[in-house]
C-alpha positions in Angstrom: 13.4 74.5 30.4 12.7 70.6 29.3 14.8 68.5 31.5 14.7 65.7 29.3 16.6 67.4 26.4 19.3 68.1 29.0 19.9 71.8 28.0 18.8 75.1 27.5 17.4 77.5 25.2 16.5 81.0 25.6 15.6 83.7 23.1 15.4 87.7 23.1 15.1 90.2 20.6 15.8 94.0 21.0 15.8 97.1 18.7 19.3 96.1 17.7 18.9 92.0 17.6 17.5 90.1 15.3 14.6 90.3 12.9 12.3 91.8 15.7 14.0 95.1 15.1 12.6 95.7 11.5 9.3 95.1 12.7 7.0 92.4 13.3 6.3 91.4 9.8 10.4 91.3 8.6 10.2 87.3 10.7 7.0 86.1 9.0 8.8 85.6 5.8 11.4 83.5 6.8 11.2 80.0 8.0 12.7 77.5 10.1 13.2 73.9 10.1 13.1 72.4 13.7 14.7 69.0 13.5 14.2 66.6 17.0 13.3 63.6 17.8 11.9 64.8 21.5 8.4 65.9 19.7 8.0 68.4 23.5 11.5 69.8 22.5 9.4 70.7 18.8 6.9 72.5 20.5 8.3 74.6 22.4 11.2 75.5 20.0 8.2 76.3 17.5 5.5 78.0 19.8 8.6 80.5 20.6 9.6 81.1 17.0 6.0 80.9 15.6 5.4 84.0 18.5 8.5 86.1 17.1 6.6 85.6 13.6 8.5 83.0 12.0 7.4 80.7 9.7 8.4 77.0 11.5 8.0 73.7 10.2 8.6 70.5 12.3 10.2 67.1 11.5 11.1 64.4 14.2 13.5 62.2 11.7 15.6 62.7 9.7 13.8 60.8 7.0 10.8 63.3 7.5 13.2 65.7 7.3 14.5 65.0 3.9 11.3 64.2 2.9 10.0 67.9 3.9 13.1 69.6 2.5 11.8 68.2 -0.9 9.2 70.9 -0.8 10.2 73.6 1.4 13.4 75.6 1.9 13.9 77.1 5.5 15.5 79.7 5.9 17.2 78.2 9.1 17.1 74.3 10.3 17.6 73.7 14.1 18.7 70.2 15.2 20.7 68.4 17.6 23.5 66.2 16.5 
């Protein structure tokens, strides 16, 4: 999917998986943190979540990060180590 980030990522959702089940408005209440350096990797993680409904914040440090956790609280933080 982005060759630089040397991986993959995929997402479904079904009637039995996930937030998508209780209806399109269950998501839009939660939030996610996505945590990268690789601002393309950002993107595309949050156009994907934002179109499941979710609520998705960005930070490409982790000073930003720290920074943005001052005001929000996600729900879910994705980041690579």
């Amino acid at each position: 999917m982005l060759p630089e980030s040397r991986g993959d990522l995929s997402l479904s959702a079904g009637p039995d998986r996930g937030p998508a089940s209780d209806g399109p408005m269950a998501a839009m209440t939660q939030s996610i943190l996505v945590i990268d350096d690789e601002r393309s990797f950002c993107d595309v993680v949050s156009e994907i979540l934002d179109s499941y409904g979710y609520r998705v914040h960005q930070a490409y440090s982790a000073a930003q990060a720290e920074e943005l956790l001052r005001s929000i609280h996600p729900d879910l933080m994705i980041l690579d180590i």
